[in-house]
C-alpha positions as CSV (number, residue, x, y, z in Angstrom):
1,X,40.7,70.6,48.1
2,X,41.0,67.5,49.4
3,X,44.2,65.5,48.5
4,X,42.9,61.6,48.6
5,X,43.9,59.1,49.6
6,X,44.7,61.1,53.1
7,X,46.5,58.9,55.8
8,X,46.1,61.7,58.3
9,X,42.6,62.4,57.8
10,X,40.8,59.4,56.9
11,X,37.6,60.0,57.0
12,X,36.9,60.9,53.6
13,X,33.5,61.2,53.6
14,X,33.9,63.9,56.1
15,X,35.0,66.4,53.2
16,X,32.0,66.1,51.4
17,X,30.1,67.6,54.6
18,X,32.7,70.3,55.3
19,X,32.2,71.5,51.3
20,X,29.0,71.4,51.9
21,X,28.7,73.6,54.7
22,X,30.8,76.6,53.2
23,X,28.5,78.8,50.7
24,X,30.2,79.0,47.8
25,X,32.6,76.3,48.1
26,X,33.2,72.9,46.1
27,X,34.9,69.9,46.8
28,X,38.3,69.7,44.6
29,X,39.9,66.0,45.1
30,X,43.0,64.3,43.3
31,X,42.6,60.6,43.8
32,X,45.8,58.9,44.5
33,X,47.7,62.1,45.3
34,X,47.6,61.5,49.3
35,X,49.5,64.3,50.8
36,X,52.1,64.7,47.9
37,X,52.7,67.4,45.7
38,X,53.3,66.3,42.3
39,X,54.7,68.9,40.0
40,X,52.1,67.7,37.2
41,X,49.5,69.0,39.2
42,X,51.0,72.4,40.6
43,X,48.9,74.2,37.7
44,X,45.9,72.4,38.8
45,X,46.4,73.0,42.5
46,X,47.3,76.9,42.1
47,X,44.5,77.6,39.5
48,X,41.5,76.1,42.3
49,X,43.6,78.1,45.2
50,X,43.6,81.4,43.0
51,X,39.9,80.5,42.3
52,X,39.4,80.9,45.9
53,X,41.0,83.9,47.0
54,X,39.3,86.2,43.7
């Protein structure tokens, strides 16, 4: 999951190639969300998180 805009990590592009190197694994990204936590998208952020860990 990559929250984006990300003013601590900006080098976006670089989250494509970690995704890519984890079998398995997909790139999850919520434009505009930066590295807040909106409740309108808790369902959306724990649903991919409990995708992961099954």
């Amino acid at each position: 999951m990559h929250f984006w805009p990300d003013e601590l990590c900006a080098q976006f592009a670089d989250a494509g190639f970690r995704a890519a190197a984890v079998p398995g694994s997909r790139l999850v990204t919520y434009p505009g969300m930066g590295h807040n936590l909106p409740r309108e998208l808790w369902s959306s952020i724990v649903a991919e998180v409990a995708a992961l860990v099954r």
